[in-house]
KEKE-746294 format. One record per residue (C-alpha): x, y, z; residue in one letter. Coordinates in steps of 0.1 Angstrom, whole numbers, plus 5000, padded with zeros to 4 digits. Layout:
XYZA/...
// end
This chain:
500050005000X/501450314988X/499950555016X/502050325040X/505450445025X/506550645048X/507151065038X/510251195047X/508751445069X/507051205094X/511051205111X/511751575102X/514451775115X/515952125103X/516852435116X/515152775110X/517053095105X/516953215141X/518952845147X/516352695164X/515752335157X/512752215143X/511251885138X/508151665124X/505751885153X/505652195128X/503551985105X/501351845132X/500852195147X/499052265112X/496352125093X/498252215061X/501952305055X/502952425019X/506352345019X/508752564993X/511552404979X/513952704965X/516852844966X/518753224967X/520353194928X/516453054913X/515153364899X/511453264893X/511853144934X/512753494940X/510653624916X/507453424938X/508553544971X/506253824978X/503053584965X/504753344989X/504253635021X/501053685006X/499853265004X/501453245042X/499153515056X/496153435037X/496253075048X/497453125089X/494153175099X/493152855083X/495552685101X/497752635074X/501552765069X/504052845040X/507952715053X/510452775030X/513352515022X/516752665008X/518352354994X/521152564983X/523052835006X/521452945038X/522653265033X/519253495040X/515853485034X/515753715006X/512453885018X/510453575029X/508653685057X/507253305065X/509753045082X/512552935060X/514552615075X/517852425065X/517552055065X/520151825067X/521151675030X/521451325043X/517951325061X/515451205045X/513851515036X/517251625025X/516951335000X/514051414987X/514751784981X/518151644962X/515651474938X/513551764928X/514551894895X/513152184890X/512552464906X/510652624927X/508852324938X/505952364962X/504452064982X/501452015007X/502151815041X/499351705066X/499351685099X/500751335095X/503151465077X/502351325045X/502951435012X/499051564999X/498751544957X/501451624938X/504051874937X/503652184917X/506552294893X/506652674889X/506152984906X/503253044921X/503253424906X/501553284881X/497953354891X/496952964874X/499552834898X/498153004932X/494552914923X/495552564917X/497452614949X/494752734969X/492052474959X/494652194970X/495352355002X/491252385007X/490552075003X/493851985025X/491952165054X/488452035046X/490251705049X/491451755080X/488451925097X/486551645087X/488351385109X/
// end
């Protein structure tokens, strides 16, 4: 069974910018995470930053969160205003960050920490993108309200 597998964020560990550890209870703390995978040299990352402010405090009171991932440097947040972590490479997150190919990549994590739908390729300044976005993270919530 497929759901089974486990997601490398049930075991989670990173830092934020601030270097205070962080682990798998940011995702259980929310009923949606959109996880950003970017990083400082990506220009349509950059270029996505402020809709990324904007997604983060549109979504709080829903109980979700934006949480940026530099896979690159950790050299500044560039103007995110959300949380923005390091993660180690050989963690399993770390692994699965290695293996995205393009960038930015934007994923949903439940409460479970589990991977929700698939991942979306592309900046979410693309007004397509954050209504796709937003409908996923919706139905994310409605989801977990339900149970």
């Amino acid at each position: 069974n497929d759901s089974e597998e486990a997601s490398p964020f049930r075991d989670f560990s990173g830092q934020d910018y601030d270097g205070n550890t962080v682990d798998e209870s940011l995702f259980s703390k929310n009923a949606v995470t959109v996880v950003n995978f970017w990083f400082t040299g990506c220009k349509p990352c950059v270029a996505e930053l402020s809709k990324l402010n904007e997604l983060n405090d549109a979504i709080k009171s829903m109980g979700g969160e934006v949480v940026g991932i530099n896979t690159e440097t950790f050299d500044g947040n560039q103007g995110a205003k959300y949380r923005n972590l390091s993660i180690d490479s050989a963690s399993a997150a770390g692994k699965y960050a290695s293996d995205i190919m393009a960038f930015p990549t934007t994923i949903l994590v439940d409460r479970n920490g589990n991977i929700v739908g698939e991942p979306m390729i592309g900046g979410i300044d693309n007004q397509e993108n954050y209504d796709t976005l937003m409908k996923q993270i919706q139905s994310v919530i409605d989801a977990d309200s339900a149970k």
